[in-house]
C-alpha positions in Angstrom: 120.4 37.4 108.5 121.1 39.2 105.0 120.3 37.7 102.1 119.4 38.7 98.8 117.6 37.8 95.5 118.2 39.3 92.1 115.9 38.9 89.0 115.8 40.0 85.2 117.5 39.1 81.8 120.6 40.8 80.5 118.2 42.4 77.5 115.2 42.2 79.2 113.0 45.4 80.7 115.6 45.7 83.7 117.9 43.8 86.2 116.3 43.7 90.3 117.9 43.4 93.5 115.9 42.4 96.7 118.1 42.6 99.8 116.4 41.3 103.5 117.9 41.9 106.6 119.7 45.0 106.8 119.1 47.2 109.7 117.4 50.7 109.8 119.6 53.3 109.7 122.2 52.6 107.2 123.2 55.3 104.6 121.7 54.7 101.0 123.3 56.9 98.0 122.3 56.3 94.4 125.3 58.7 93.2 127.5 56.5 95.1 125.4 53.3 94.1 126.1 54.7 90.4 129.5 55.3 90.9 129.6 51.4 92.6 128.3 50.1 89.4 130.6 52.1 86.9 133.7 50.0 88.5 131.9 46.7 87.2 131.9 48.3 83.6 135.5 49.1 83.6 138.3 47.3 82.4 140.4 47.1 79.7 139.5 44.4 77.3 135.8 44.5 78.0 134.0 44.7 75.0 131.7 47.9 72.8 128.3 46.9 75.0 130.0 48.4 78.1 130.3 51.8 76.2 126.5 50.9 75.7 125.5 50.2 79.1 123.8 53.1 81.0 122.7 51.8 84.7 119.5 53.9 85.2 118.9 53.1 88.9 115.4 53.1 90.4 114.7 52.8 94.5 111.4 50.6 94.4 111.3 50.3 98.2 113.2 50.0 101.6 114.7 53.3 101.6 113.4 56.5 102.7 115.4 60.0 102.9 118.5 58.3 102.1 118.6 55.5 105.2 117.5 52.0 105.0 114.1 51.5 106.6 114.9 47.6 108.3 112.4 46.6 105.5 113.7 44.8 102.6 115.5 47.0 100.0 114.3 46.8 96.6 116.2 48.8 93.5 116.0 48.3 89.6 118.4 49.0 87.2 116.7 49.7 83.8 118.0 48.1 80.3 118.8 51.5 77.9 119.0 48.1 75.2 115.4 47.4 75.8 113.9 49.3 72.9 115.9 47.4 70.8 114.9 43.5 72.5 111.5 44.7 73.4 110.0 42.0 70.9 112.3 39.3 70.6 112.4 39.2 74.7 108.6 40.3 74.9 106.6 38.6 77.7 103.8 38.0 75.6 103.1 34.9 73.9 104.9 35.2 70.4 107.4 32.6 68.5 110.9 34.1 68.6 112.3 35.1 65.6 116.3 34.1 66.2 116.0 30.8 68.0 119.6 30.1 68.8 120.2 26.7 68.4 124.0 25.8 68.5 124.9 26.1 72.3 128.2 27.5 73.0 131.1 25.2 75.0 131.9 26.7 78.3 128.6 28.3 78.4 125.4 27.3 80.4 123.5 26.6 76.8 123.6 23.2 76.0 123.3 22.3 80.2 120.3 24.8 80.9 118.6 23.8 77.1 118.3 19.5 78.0 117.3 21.0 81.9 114.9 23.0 80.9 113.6 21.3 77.2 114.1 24.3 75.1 115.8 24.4 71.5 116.5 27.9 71.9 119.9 29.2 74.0 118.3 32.5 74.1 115.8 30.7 77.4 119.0 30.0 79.4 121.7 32.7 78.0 120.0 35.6 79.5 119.9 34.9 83.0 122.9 32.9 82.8 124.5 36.3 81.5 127.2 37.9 84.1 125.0 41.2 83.1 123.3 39.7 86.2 125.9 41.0 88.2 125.1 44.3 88.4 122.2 43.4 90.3 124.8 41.6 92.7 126.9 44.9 92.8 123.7 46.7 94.4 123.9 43.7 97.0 127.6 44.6 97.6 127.4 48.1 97.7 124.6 48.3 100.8 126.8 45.2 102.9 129.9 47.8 102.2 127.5 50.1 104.0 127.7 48.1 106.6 130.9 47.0 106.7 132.2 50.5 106.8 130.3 51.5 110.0 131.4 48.2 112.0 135.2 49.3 111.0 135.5 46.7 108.2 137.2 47.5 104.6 137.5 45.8 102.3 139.6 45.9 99.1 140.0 43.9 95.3 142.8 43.8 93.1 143.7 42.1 89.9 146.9 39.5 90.7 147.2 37.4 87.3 145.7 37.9 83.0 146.2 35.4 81.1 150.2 34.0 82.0 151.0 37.6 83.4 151.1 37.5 87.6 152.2 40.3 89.6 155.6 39.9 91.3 154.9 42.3 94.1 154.5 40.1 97.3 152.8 43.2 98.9 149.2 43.5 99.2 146.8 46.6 98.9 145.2 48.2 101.9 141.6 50.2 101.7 143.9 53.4 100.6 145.4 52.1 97.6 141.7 51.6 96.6 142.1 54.7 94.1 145.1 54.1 92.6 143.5 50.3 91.9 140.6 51.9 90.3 143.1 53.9 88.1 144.7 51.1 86.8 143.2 49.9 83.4 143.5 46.6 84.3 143.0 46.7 88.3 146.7 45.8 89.4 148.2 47.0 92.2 151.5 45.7 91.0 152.2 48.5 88.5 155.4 46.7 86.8 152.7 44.1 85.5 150.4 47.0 83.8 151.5 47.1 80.6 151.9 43.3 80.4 148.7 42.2 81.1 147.5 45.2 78.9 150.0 43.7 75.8 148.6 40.0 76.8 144.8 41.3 76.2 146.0 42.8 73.2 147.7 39.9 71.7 144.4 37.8 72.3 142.3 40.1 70.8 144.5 40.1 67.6 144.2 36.3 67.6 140.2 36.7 68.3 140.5 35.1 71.5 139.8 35.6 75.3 141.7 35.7 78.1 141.1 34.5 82.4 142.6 35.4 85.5 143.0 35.5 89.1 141.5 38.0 91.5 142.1 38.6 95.1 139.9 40.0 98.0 141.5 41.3 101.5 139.3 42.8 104.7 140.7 44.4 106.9 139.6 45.1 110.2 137.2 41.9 110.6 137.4 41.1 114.5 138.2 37.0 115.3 135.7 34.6 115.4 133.2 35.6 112.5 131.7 32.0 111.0 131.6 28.9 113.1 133.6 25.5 114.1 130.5 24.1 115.1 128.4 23.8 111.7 129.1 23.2 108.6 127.0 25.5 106.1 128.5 28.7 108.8 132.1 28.2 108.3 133.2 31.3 106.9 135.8 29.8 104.8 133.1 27.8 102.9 130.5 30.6 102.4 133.4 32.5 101.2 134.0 29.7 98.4 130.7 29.0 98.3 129.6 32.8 97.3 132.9 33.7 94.8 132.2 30.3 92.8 128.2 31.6 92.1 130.2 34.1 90.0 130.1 33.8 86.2 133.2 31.8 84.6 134.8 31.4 88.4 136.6 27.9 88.5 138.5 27.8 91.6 139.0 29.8 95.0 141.8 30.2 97.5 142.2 31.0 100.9 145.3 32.4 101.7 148.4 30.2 100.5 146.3 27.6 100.2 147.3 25.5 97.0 150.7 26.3 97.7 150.7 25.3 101.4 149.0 21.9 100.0 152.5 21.2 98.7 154.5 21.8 102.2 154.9 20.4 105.5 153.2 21.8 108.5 156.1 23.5 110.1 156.0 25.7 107.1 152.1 26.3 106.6 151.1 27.4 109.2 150.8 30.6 111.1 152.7 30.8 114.5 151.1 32.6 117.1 152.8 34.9 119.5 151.3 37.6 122.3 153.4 40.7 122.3 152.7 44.0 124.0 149.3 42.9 125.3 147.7 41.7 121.5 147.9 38.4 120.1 149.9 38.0 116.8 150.8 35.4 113.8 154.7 35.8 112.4 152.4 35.5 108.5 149.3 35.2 107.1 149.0 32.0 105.0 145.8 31.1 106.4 144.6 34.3 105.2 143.0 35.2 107.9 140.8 31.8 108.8 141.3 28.8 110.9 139.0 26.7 111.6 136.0 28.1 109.9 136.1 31.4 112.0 137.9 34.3 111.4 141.3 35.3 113.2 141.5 39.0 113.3 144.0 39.3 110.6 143.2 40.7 107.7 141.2 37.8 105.3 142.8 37.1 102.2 141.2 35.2 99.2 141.1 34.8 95.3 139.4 33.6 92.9 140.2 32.0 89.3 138.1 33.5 86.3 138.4 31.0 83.3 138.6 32.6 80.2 135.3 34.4 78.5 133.7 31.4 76.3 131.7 33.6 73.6 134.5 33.9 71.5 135.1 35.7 68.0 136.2 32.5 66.3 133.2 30.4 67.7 134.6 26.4 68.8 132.8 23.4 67.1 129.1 22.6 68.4 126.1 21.3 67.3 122.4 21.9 66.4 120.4 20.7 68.6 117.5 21.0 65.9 119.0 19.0 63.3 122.3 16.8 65.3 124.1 18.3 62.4 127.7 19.5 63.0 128.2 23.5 63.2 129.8 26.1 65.1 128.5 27.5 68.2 126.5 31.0 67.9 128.2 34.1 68.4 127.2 37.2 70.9 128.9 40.6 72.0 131.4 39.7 74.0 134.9 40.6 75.7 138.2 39.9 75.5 139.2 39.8 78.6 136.6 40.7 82.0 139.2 39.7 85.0 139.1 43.7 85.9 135.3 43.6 86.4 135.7 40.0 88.0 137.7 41.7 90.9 135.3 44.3 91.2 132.2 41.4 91.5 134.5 39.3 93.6 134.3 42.4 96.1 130.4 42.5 96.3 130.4 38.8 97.5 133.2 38.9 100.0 131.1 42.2 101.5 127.7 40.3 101.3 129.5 37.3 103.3 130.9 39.3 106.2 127.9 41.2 106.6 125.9 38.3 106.5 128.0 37.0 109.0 128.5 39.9 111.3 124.6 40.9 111.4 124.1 36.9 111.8 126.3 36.9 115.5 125.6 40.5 116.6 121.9 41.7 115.4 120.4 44.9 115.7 117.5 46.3 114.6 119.0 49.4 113.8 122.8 50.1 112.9 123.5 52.2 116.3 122.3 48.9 118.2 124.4 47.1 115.5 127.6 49.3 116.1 127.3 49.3 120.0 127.6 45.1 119.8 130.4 44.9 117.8 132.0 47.3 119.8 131.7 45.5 123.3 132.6 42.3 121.4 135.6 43.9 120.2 136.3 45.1 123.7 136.0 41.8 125.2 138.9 40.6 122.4 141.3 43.3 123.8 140.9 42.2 127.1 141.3 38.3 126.3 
């Protein structure tokens, strides 16, 4: 099966990605794995480090004349910033020189600093950073790969900043992927544009940072993907399991599912009908997923981002040096990161189905991959 490890600080040397399991044969593009990384970056409300940030990739192993090998993939993105942290985050044995010692609320600090007996944030802020999510982007972009050549897209869009929400009902489909992208904020909804842009605005005036709600649909993901029969397969859970591992994300839906908690069953659910020799549902509130297996409708799910915790006017903490009373430190930071949330919340959806797919269908190689899901999709259409 797929899976993946990532390693580095945000300032340290570099950030690296170590992927297992993908099959031989798959396309591999570092202009397209640039251009992957560049949507994490964008955003309006993200802060002057993102201007700063320059993704310098490096293939270490895995791939060879632009195909995966079968053998794990292996790429590192270099820190431009290094020079500049190259002695405070040195390697060698030294005493820092800016111990940081008034962890932050909301923040891993003052958790990570008892877990791990440190006095200094600095241990625990740097690979707590959601920098570390450009490794997972390079994760996202090979299962997207995949995805593509088994018929699966998949697509992420900004639904709610701050007390803005989109009003649309609609959803985006793989070809309003562009006009996403163009958005400065990622809405697909363009009547909420310039509200969400006025609400960053407004909290940036006041010093202050800003959450939101993403959503994630697939389309094309053939029924029965995940399991009934165990719990750690249900695709449902992985789902939840994989968006919550992402920096400030508090809370995950699928489909309707907080508001379906508030109604009766013979309004929640999705009725099932066979017309013209397919099988239907009259809605999706399931969002695509019964049962811990997929349905064959297109998967629907979103995730909560709380707001960004380093803020400008820094909330009351204290030293754990001297127990006295202070303020917590201060880094770069963002207003408002939802945008680039979507764009994360995208890599783990991808890294989930694939997971999943190449767990039930195997393959060495992606033909032998591509000719499975193909009969399995066959036997569906005949069911």
């Amino acid at each position: 099966m797929i899976r993946f490890l990532t390693a580095g600080e945000s300032h340290g040397p570099g950030l690296v990605a170590i992927v297992e399991g993908l099959p031989a044969g798959l396309p591999f593009s570092t202009g397209e794995l640039s251009v992957e990384l560049a949507r994490r970056r964008m955003g309006y409300g993200r802060g002057n480090r993102m201007k700063l940030e320059k993704d310098e990739l490096e293939v270490l192993g895995g791939i060879r004349h632009g195909f995966t090998l079968g053998s794990p993939v292996a790429v590192l993105i270099r820190n431009t910033e290094w020079p500049r942290w190259a002695e405070e985050m040195s390697a060698e044995p030294a005493e820092p020189k800016r111990p940081l010692t008034t962890p932050r609320p909301g923040h891993a600090d003052l958790a990570g600093m008892l877990k791990y007996d440190t006095h200094d944030a600095r241990d625990i802020l740097e690979r707590s950073s959601a920098r570390e999510t450009a490794a997972r982007t390079i994760v996202g972009y090979l299962c997207k790969q995949l995805l593509s050549r088994v018929d699966v897209e998949i697509v992420s869009h900004v639904v709610a900043i701050g007390s803005v929400e989109t009003s649309t009902e609609s959803v985006p489909t793989p070809t309003d992927r562009r006009a996403i992208d163009d958005s400065p904020v990622r809405v697909f909804d363009p009547t909420a544009e310039q509200a969400m842009i006025a609400e960053i605005e407004a909290a940036k005036a006041d010093r202050d940072t800003l959450g939101g709600v993403v959503e994630v649909i697939a389309y094309g993901l053939p029924a029965g993907i995940g399991s009934h029969v165990h719990w750690d397969r249900k695709i449902d859970a992985l789902l939840a399991e994989a968006l919550m591992s992402i920096q400030a994300i508090k809370a995950v839906e699928v489909g309707d599912g907080f508001a379906t908690a508030h109604e009766r069953g013979s309004t929640a659910h999705d009725e099932i009908f066979y017309e013209e020799g397919s099988w239907r549902r009259n809605r999706d509130r399931a969002g695509g997923t019964e049962g811990g297996m997929s349905t064959g409708q297109p998967l629907r799910v979103r995730a909560a981002m709380k707001p960004i915790a380093t803020l400008m006017r820094p909330l009351a903490s204290v030293d754990v040096t001297t127990k006295e009373a202070d303020v917590a430190f201060r880094e770069r930071s963002d207003t408002c990161a939802v945008p680039a949330a979507a764009v994360v919340a995208e890599q783990m959806v991808a890294f989930v189905l694939a997971a999943e797919i190449q767990r039930s269908f195997g393959g060495d190689t992606m033909d032998d991959l591509r000719r499975t899901v193909d009969a399995y999709r066959t036997r569906l259409d005949a069911f």
